[in-house]
C-alpha positions in Angstrom: -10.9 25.3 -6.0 -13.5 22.6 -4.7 -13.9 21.4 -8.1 -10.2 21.0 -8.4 -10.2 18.8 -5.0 -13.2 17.1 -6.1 -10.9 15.9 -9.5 -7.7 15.4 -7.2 -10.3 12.8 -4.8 -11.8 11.2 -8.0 -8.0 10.9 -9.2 -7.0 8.5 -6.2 -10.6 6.6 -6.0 -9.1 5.6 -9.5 -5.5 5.1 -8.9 -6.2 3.0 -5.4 -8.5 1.0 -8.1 -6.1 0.2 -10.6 -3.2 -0.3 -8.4 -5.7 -3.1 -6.6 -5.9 -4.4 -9.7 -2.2 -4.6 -10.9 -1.8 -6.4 -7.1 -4.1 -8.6 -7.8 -3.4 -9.7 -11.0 0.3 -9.9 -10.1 -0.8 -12.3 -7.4 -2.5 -13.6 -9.9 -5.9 -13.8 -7.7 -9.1 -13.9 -9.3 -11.4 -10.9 -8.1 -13.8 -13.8 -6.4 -10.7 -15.0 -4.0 -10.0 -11.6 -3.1 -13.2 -10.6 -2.1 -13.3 -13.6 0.0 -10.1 -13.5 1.5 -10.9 -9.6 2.4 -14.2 -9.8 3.5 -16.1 -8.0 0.7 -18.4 -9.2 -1.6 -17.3 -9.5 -5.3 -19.4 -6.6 -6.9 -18.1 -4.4 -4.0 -14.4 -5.4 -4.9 -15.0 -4.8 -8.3 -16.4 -1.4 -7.9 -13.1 -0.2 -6.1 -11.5 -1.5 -9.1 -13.4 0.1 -11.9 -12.6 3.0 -9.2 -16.4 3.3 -8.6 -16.3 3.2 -5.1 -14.0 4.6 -2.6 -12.9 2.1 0.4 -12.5 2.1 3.7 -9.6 2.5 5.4 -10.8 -0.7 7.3 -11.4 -2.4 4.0 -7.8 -1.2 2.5 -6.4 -3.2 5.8 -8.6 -5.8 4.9 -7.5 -6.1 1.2 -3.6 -5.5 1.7 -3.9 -8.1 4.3 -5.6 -10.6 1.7 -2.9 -9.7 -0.9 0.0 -9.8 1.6 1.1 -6.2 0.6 1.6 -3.0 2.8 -1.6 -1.8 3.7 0.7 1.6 4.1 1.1 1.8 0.1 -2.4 1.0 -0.3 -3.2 4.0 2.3 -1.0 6.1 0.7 -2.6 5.7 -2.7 -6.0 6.3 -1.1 -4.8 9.5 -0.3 -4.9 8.5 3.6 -1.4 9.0 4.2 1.0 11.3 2.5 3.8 9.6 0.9 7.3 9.5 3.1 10.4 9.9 1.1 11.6 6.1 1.0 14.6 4.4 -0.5 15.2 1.3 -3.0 15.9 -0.5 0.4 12.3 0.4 1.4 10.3 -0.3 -1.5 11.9 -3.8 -2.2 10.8 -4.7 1.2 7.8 -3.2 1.2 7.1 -5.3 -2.3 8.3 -8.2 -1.4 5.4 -10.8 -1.5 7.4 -13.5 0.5 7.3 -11.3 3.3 4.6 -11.2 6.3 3.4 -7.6 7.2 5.0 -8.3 10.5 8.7 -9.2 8.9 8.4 -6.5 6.9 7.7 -4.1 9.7 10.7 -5.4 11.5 13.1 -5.7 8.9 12.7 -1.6 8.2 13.0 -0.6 12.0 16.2 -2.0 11.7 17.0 -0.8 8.8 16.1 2.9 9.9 17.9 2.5 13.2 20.9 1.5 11.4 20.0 4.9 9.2 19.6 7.5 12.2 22.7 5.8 13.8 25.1 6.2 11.0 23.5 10.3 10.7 24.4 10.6 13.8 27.7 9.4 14.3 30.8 11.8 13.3 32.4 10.7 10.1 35.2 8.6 10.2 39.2 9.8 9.4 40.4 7.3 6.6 
């Protein structure tokens, strides 16, 4: 049992790693502006990488922040936060580089208010 949770912890150390890595190399940052723009020095930032070293969920912020991605995916992958059920609608916002953490934030409060409003409605006689 505490060797399987031990695996399942080594499993996201790995996965937060690599998915760093696919961000940043579809941002196409090099490892050096990353770990400036976050804050970390470039052996550190390589370690999470090479899933090495498992961060902070300070240094996650810190990173997201620097890549202009959700620091709640990067959470998630971490095994910080479970996974919500999300839509198409959520993960295209939530992936959309163009978009500040703060518009993104916005732009799915509205869309889940628009969500719990239609639920709760009655359905409409056509």
């Amino acid at each position: 049992m505490v060797e399987q949770a031990g695996q399942a912890v080594g499993q996201a150390v790995d996965d937060i790693g690599a998915y760093i890595r696919s961000q940043r190399e579809g941002a196409q940052v090099s490892l050096r502006q990353l770990a400036r723009a976050a804050g970390v020095s470039n052996p550190y930032l390589s370690q999470i990488e090479r899933g090495l070293r498992k961060p902070s969920a300070e240094i996650l912020q810190q990173i997201a922040k620097a890549l202009r991605i959700s620091a709640e995916a990067l959470y998630v992958k971490a095994g910080i936060l479970e996974q919500k059920p999300a839509s198409a609608v959520t993960d295209a916002v939530l992936a959309d580089p163009a978009l500040t953490e703060r518009q993104k934030q916005v732009l799915l409060d509205i869309y889940q208010s628009f969500r719990r409003e239609n639920d709760s409605s009655p359905p409409t006689k056509e």
